[in-house]
mmCIF file as gemmi writes it, N, C-alpha and C atoms, coordinates in Angstrom:
data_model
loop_
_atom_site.group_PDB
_atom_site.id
_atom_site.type_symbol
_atom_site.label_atom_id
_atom_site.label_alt_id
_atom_site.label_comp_id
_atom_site.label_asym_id
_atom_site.label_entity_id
_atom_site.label_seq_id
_atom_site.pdbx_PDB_ins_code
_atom_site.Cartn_x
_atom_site.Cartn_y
_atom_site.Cartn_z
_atom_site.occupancy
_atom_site.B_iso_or_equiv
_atom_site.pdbx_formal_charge
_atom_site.auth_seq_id
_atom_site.auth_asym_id
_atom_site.pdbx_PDB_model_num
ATOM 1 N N . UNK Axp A 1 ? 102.809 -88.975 91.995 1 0 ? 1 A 1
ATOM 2 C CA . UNK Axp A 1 ? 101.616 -89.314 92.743 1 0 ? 1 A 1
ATOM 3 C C . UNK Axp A 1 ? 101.141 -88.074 93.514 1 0 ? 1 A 1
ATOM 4 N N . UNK Axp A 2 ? 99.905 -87.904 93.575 1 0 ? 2 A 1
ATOM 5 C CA . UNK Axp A 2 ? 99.142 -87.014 93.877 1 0 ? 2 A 1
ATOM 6 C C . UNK Axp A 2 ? 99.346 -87.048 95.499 1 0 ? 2 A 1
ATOM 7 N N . UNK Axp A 3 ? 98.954 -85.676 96.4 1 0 ? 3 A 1
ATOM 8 C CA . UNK Axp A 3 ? 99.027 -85.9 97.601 1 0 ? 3 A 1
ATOM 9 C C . UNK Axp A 3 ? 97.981 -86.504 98.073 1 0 ? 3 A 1
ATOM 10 N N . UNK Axp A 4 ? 96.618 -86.47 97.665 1 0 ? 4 A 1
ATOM 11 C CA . UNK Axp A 4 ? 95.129 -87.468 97.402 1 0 ? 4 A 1
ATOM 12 C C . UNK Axp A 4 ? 95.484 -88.671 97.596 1 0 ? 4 A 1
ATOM 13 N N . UNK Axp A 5 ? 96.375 -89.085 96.527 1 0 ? 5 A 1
ATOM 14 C CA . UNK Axp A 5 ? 96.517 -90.717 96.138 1 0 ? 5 A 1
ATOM 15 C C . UNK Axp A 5 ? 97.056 -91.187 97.219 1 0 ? 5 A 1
ATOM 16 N N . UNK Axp A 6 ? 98.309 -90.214 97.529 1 0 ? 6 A 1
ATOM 17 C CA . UNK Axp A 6 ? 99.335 -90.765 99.22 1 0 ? 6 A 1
ATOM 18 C C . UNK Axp A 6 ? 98.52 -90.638 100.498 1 0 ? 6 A 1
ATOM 19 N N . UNK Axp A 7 ? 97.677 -89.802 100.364 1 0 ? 7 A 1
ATOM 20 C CA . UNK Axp A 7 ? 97.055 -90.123 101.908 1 0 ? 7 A 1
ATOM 21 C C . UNK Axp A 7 ? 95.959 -91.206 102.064 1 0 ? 7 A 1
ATOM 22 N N . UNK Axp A 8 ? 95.125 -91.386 100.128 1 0 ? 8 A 1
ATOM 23 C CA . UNK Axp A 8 ? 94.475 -93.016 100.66 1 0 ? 8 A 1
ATOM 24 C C . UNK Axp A 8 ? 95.099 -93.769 100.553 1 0 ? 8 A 1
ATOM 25 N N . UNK Axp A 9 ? 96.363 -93.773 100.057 1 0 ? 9 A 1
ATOM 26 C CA . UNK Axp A 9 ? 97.393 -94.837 100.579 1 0 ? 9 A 1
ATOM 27 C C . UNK Axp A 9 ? 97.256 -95.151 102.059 1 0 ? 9 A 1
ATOM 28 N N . UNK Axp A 10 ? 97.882 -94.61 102.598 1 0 ? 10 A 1
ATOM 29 C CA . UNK Axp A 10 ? 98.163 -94.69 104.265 1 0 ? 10 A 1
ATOM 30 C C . UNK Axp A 10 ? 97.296 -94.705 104.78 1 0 ? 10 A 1
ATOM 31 N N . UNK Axp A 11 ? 96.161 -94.609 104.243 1 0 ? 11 A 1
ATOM 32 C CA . UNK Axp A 11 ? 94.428 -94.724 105.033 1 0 ? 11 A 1
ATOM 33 C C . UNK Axp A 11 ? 94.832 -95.868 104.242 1 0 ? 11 A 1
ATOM 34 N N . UNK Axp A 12 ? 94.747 -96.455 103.315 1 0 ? 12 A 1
ATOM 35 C CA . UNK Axp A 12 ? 94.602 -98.115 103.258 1 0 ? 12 A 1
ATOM 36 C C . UNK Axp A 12 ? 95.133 -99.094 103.974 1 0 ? 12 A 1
ATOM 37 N N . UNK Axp A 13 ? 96.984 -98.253 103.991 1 0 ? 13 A 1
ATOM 38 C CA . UNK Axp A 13 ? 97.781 -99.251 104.907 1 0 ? 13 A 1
ATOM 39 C C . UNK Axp A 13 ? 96.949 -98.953 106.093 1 0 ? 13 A 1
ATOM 40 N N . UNK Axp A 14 ? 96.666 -97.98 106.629 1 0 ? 14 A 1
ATOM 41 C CA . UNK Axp A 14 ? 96.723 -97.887 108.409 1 0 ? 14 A 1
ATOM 42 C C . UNK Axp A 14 ? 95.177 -98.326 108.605 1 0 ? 14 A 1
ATOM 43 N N . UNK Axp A 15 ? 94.577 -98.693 107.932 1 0 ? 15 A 1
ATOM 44 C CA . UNK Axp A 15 ? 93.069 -99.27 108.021 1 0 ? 15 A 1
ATOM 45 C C . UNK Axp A 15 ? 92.859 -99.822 109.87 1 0 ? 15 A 1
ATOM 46 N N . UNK Axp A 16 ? 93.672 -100.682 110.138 1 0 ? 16 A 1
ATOM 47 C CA . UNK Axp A 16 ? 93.764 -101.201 111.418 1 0 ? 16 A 1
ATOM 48 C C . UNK Axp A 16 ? 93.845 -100.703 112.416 1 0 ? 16 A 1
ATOM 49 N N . UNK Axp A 17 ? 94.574 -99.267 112.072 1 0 ? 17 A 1
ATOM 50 C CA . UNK Axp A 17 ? 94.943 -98.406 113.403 1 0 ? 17 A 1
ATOM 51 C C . UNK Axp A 17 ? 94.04 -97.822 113.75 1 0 ? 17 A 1
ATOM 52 N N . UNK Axp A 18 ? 93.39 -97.146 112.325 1 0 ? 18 A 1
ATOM 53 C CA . UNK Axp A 18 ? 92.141 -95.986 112.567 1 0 ? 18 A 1
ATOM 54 C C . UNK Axp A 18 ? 91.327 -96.53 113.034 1 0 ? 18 A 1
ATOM 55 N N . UNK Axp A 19 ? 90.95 -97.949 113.22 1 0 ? 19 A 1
ATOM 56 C CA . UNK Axp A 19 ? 89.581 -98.866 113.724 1 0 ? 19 A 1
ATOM 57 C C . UNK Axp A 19 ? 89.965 -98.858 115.053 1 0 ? 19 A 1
ATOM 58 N N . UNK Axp A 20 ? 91.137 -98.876 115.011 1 0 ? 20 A 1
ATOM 59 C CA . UNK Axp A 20 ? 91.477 -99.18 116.822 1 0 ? 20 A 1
ATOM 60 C C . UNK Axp A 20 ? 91.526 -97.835 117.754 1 0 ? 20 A 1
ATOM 61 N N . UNK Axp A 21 ? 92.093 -96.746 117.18 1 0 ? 21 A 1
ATOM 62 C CA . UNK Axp A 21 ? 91.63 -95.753 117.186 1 0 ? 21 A 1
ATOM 63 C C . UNK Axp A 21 ? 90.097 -95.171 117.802 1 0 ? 21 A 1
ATOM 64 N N . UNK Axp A 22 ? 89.218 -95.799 116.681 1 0 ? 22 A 1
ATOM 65 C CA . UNK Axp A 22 ? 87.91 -95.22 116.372 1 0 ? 22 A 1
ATOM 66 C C . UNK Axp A 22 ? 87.369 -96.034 118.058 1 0 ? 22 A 1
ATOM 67 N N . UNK Axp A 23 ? 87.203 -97.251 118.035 1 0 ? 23 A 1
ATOM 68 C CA . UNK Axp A 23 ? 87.105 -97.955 119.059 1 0 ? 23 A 1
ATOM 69 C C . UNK Axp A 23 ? 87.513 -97.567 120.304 1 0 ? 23 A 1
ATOM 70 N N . UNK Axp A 24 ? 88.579 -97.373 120.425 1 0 ? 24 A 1
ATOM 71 C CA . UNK Axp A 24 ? 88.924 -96.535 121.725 1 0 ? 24 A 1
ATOM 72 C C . UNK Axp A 24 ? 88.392 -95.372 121.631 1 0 ? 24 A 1
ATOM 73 N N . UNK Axp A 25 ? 88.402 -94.057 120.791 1 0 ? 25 A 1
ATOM 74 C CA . UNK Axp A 25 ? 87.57 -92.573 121.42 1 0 ? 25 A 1
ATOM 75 C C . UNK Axp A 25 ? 85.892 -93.205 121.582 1 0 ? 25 A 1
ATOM 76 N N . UNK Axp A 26 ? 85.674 -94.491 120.849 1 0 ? 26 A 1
ATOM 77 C CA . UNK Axp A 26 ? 84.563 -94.619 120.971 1 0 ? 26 A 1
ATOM 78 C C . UNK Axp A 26 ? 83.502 -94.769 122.548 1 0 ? 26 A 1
ATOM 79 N N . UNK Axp A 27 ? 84.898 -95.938 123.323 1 0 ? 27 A 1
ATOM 80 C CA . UNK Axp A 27 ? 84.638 -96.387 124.51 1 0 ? 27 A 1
ATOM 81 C C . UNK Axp A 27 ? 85.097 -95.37 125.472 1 0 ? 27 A 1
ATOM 82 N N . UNK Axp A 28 ? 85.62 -94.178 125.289 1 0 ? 28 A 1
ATOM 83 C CA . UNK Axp A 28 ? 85.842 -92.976 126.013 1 0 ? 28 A 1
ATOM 84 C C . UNK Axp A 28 ? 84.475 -91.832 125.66 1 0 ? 28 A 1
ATOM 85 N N . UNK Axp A 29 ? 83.799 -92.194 125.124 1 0 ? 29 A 1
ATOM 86 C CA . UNK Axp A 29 ? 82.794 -91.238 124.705 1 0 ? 29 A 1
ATOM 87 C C . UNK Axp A 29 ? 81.525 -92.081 125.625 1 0 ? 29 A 1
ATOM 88 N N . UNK Axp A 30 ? 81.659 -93.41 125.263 1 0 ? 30 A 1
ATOM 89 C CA . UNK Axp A 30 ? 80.529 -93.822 126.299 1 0 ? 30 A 1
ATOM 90 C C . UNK Axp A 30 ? 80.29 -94.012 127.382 1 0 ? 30 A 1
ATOM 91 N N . UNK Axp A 31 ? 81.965 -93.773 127.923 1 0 ? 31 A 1
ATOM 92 C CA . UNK Axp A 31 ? 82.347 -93.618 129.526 1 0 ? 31 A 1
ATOM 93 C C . UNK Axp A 31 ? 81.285 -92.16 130.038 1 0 ? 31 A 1
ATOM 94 N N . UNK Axp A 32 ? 82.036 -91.281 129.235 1 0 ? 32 A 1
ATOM 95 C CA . UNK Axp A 32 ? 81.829 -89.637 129.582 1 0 ? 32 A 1
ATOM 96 C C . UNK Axp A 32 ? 80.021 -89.904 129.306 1 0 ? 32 A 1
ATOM 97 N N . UNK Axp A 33 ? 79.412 -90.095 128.212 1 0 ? 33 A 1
ATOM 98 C CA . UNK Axp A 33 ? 78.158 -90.262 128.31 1 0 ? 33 A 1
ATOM 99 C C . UNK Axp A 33 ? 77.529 -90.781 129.357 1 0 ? 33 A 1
ATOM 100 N N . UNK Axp A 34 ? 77.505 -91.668 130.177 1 0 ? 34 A 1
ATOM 101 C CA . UNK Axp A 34 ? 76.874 -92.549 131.3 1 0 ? 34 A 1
ATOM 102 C C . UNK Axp A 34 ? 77.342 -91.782 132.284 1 0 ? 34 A 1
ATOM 103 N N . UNK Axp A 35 ? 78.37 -90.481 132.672 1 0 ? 35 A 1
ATOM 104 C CA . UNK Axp A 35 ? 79.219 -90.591 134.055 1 0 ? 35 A 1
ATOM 105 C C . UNK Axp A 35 ? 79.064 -89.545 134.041 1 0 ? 35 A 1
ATOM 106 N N . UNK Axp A 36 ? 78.393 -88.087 133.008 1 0 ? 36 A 1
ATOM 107 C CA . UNK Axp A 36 ? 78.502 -87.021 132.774 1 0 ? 36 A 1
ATOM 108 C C . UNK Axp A 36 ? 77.61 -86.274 132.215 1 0 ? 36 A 1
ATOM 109 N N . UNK Axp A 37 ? 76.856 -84.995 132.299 1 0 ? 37 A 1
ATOM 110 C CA . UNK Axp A 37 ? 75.849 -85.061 131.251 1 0 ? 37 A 1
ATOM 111 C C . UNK Axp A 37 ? 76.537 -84.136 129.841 1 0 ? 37 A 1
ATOM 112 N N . UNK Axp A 38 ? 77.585 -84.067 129.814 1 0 ? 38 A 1
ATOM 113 C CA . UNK Axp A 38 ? 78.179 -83.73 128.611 1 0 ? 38 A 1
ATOM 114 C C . UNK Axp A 38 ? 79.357 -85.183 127.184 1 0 ? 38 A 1
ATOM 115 N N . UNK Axp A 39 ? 79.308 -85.313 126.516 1 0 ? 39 A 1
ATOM 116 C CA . UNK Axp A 39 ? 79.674 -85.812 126.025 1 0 ? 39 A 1
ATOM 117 C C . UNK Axp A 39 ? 80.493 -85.67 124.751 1 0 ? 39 A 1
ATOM 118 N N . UNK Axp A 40 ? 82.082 -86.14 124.801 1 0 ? 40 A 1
ATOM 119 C CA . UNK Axp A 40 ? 82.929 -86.074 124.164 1 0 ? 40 A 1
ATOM 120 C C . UNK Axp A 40 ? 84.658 -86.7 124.603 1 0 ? 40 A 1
ATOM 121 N N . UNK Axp A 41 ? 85.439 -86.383 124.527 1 0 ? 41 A 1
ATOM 122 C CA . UNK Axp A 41 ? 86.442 -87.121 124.388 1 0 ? 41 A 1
ATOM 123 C C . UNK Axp A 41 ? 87.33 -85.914 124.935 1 0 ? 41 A 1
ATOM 124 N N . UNK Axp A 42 ? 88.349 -86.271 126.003 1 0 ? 42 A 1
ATOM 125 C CA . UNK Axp A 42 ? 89.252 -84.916 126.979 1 0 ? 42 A 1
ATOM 126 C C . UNK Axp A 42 ? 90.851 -85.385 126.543 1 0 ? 42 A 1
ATOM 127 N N . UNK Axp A 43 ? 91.13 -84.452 126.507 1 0 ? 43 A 1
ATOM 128 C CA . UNK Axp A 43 ? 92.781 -84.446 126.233 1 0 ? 43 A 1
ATOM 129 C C . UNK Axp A 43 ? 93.605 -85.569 126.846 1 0 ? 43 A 1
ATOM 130 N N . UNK Axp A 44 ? 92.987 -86.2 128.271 1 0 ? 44 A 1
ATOM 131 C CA . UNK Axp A 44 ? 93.64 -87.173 128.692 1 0 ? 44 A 1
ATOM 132 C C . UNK Axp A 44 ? 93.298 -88.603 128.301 1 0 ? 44 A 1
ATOM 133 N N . UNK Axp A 45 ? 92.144 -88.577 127.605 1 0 ? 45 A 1
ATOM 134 C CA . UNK Axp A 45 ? 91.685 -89.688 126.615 1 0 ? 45 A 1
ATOM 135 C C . UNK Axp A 45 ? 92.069 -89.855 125.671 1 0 ? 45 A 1
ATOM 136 N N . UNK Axp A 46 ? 92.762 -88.539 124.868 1 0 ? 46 A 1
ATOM 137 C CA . UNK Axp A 46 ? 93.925 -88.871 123.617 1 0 ? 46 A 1
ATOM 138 C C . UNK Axp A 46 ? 95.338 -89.053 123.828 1 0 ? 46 A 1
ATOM 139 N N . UNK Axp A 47 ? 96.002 -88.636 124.992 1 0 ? 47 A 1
ATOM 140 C CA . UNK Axp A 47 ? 97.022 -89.186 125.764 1 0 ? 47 A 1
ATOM 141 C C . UNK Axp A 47 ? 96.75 -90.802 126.048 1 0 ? 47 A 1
ATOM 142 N N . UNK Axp A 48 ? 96.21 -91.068 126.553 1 0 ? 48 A 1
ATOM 143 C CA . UNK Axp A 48 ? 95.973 -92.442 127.177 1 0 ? 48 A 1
ATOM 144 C C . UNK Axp A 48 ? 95.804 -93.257 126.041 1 0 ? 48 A 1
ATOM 145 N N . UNK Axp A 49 ? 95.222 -92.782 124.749 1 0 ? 49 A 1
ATOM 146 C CA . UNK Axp A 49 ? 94.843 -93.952 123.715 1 0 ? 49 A 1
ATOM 147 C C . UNK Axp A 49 ? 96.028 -93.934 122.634 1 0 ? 49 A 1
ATOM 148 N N . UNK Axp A 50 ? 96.809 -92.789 122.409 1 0 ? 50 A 1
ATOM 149 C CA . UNK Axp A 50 ? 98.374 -92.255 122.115 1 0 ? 50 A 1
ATOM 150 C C . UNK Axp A 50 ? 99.193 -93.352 122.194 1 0 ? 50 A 1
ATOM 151 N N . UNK Axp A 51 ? 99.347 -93.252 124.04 1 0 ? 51 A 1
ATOM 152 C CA . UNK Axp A 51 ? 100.323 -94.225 124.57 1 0 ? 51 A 1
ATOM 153 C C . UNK Axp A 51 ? 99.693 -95.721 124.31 1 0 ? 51 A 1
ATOM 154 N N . UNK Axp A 52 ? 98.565 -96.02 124.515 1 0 ? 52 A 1
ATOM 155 C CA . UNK Axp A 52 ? 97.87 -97.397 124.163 1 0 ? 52 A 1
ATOM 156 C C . UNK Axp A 52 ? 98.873 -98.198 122.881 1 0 ? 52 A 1
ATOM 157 N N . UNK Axp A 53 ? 98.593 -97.485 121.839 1 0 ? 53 A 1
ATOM 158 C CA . UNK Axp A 53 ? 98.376 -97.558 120.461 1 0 ? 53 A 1
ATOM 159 C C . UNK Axp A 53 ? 99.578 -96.955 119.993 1 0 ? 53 A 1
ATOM 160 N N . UNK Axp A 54 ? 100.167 -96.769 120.818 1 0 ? 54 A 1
ATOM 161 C CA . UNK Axp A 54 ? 101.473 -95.765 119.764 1 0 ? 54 A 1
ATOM 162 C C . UNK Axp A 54 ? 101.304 -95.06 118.612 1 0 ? 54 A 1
ATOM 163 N N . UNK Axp A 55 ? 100.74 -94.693 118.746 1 0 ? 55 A 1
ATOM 164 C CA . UNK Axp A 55 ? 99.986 -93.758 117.811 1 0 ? 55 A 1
ATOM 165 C C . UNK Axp A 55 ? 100.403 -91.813 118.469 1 0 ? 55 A 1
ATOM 166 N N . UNK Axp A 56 ? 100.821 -90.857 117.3 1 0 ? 56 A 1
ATOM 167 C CA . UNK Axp A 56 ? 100.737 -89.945 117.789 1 0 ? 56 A 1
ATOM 168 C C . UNK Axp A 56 ? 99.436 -88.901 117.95 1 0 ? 56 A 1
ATOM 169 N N . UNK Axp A 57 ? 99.64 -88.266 119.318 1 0 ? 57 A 1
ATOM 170 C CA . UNK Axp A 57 ? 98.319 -87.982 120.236 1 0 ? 57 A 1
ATOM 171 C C . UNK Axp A 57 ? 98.027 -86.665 118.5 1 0 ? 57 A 1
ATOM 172 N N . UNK Axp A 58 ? 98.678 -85.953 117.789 1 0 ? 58 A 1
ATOM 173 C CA . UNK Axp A 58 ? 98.228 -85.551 116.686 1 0 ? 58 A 1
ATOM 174 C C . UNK Axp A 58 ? 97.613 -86.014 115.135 1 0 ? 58 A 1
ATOM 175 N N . UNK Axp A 59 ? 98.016 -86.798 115.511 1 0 ? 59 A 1
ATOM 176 C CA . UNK Axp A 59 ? 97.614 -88.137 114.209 1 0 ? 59 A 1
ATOM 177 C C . UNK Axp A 59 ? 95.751 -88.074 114.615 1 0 ? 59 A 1
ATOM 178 N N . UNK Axp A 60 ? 96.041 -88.663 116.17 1 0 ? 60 A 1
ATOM 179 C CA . UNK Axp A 60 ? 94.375 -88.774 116.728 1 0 ? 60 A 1
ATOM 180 C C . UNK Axp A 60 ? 93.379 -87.483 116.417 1 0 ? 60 A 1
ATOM 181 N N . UNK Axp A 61 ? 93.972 -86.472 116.609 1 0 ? 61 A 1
ATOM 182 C CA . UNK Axp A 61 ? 93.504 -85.288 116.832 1 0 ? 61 A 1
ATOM 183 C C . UNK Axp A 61 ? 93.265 -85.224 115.06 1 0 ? 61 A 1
ATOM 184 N N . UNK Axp A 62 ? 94.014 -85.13 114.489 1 0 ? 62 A 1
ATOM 185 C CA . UNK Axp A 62 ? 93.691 -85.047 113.196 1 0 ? 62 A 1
ATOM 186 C C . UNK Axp A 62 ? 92.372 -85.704 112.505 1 0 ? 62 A 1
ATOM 187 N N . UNK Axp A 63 ? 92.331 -86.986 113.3 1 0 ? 63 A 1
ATOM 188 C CA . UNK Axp A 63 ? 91.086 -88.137 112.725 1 0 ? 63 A 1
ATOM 189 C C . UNK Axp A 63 ? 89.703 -87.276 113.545 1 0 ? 63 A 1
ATOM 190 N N . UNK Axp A 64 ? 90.371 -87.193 114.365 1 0 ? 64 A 1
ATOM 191 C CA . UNK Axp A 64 ? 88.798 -86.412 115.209 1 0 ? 64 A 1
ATOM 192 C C . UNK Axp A 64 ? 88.201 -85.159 114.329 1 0 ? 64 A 1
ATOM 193 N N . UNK Axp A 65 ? 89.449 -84.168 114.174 1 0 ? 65 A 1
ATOM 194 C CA . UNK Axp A 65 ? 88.795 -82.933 113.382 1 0 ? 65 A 1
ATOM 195 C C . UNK Axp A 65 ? 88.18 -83.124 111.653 1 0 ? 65 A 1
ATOM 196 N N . UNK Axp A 66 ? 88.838 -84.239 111.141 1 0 ? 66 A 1
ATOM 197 C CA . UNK Axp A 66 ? 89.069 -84.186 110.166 1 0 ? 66 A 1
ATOM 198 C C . UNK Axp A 66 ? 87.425 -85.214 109.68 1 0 ? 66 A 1
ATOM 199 N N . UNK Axp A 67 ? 86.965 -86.045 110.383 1 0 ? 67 A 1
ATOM 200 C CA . UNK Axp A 67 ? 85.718 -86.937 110.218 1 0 ? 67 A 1
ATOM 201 C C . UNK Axp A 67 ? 84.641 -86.239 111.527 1 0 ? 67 A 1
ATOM 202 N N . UNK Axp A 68 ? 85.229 -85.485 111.934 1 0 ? 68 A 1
ATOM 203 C CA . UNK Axp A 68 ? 84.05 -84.772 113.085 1 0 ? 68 A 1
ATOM 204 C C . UNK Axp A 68 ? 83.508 -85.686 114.048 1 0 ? 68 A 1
ATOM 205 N N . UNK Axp A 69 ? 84.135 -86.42 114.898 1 0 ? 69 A 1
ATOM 206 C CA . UNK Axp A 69 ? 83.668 -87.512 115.403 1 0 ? 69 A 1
ATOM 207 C C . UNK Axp A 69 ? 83.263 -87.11 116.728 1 0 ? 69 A 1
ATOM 208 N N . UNK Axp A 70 ? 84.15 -86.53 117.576 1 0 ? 70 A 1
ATOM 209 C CA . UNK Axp A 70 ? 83.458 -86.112 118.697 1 0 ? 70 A 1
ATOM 210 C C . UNK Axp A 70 ? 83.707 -85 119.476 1 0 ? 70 A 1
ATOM 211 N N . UNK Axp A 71 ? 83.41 -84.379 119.861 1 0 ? 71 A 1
ATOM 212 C CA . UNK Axp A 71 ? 84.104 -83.128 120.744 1 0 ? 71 A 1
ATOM 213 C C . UNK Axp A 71 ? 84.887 -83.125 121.704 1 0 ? 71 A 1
ATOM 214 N N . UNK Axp A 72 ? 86.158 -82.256 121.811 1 0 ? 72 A 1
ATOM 215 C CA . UNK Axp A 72 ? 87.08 -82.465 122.927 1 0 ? 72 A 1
ATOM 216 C C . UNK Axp A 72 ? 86.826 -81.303 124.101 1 0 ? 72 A 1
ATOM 217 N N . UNK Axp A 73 ? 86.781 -82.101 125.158 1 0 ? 73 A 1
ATOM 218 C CA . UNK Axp A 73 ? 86.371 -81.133 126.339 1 0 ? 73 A 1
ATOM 219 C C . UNK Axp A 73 ? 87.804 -80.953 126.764 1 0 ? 73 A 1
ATOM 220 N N . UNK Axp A 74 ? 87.657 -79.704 127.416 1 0 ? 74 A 1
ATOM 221 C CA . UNK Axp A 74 ? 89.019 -79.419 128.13 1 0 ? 74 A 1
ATOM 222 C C . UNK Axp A 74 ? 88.881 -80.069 129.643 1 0 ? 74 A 1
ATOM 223 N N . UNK Axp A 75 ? 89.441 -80.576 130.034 1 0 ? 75 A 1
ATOM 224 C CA . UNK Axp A 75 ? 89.608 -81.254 130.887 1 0 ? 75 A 1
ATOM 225 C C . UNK Axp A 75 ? 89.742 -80.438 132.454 1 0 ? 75 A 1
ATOM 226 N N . UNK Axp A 76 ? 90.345 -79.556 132.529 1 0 ? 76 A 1
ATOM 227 C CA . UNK Axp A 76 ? 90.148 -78.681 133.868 1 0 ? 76 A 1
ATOM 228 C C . UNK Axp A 76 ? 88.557 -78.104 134.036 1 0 ? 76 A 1
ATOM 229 N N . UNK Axp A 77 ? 87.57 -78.072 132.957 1 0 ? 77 A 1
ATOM 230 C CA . UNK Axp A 77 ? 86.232 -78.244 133.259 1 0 ? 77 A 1
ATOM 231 C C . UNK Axp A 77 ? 85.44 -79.23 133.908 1 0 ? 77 A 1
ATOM 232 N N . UNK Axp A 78 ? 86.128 -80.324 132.909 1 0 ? 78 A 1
ATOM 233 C CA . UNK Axp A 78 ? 85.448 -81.66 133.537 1 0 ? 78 A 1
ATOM 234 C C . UNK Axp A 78 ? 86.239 -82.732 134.654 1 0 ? 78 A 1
ATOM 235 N N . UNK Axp A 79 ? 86.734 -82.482 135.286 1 0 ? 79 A 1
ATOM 236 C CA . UNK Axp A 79 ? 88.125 -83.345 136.079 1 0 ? 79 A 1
ATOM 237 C C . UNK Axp A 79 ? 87.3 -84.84 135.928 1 0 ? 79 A 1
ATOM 238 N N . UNK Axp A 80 ? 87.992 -86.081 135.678 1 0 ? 80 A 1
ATOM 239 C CA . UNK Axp A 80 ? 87.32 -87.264 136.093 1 0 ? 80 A 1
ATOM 240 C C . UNK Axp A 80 ? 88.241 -87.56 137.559 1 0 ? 80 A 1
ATOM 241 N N . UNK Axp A 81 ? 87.542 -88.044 138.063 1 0 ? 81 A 1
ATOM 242 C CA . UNK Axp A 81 ? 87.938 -89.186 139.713 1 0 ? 81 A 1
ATOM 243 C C . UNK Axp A 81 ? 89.2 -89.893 139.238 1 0 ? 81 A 1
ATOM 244 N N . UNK Axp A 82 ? 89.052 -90.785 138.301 1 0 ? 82 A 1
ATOM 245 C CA . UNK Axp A 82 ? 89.83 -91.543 137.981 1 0 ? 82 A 1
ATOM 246 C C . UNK Axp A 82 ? 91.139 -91.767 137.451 1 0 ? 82 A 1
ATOM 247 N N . UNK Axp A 83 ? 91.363 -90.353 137.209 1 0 ? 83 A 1
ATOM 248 C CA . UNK Axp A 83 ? 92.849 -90.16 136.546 1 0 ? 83 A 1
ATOM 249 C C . UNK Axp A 83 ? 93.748 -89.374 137.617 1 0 ? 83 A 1
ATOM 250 N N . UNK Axp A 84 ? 92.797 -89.261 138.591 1 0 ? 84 A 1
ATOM 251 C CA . UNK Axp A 84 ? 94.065 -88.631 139.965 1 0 ? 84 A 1
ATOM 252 C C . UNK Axp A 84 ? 94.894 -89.616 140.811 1 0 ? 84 A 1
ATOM 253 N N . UNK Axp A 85 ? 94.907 -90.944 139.591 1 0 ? 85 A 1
ATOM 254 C CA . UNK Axp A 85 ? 95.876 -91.578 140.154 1 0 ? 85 A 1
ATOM 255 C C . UNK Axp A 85 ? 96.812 -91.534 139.072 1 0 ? 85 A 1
ATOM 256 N N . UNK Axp A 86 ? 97.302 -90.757 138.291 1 0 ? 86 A 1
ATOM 257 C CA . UNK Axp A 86 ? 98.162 -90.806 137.542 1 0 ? 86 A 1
ATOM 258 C C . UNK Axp A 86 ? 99.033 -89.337 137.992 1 0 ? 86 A 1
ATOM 259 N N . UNK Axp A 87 ? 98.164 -88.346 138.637 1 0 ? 87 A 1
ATOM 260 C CA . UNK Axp A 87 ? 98.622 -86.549 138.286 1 0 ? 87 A 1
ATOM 261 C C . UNK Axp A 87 ? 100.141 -87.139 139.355 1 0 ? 87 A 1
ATOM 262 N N . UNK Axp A 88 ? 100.89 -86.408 139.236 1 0 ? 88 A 1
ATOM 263 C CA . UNK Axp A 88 ? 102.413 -86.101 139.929 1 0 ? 88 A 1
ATOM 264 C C . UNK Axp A 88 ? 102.371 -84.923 140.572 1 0 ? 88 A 1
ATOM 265 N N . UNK Axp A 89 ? 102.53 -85.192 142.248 1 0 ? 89 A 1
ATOM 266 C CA . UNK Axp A 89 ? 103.249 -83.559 142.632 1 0 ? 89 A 1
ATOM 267 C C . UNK Axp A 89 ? 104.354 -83.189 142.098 1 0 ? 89 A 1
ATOM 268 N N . UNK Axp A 90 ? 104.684 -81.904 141.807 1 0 ? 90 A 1
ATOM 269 C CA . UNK Axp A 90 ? 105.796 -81.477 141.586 1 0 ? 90 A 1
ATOM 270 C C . UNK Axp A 90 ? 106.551 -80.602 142.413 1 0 ? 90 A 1
């Protein structure tokens, strides 16, 4: 079997994940849209949807580069409010 054939394999099996997936960077893109005037998806939005979904945060990254879905901002550009309840002093 072709390496073609094995990866629409696992795109067939994982059909469910990638939707859930897609759905979540989706609702992180429309956050950043309404709250920001830049729009795309930050490293702590593929962490957060990672751990969601058990899914690895490279798997995600892969679907993003690989279908061009949305742009990843670096995150020390854009800080959100809302995740400084997660940061840890060290």
């Amino acid at each position: 079997m072709s390496y073609r054939e094995n990866y629409q394999r696992m795109i067939h099996r994982n059909k469910a994940t990638g939707y859930a997936i897609y759905d979540c960077l989706l609702k992180a893109y429309r956050k950043h849209a309404e709250s920001m005037d830049v729009s795309g998806i930050t490293d702590r939005d593929i962490s957060r949807i990672s751990e969601m979904l058990l899914v690895s945060e490279r798997w995600i990254r892969h679907i993003l580069c690989k279908y061009h879905l949305f742009f990843v901002i670096i995150d020390q550009y854009y800080p959100e409010e809302e995740w400084k309840d997660e940061e840890t002093d060290v």
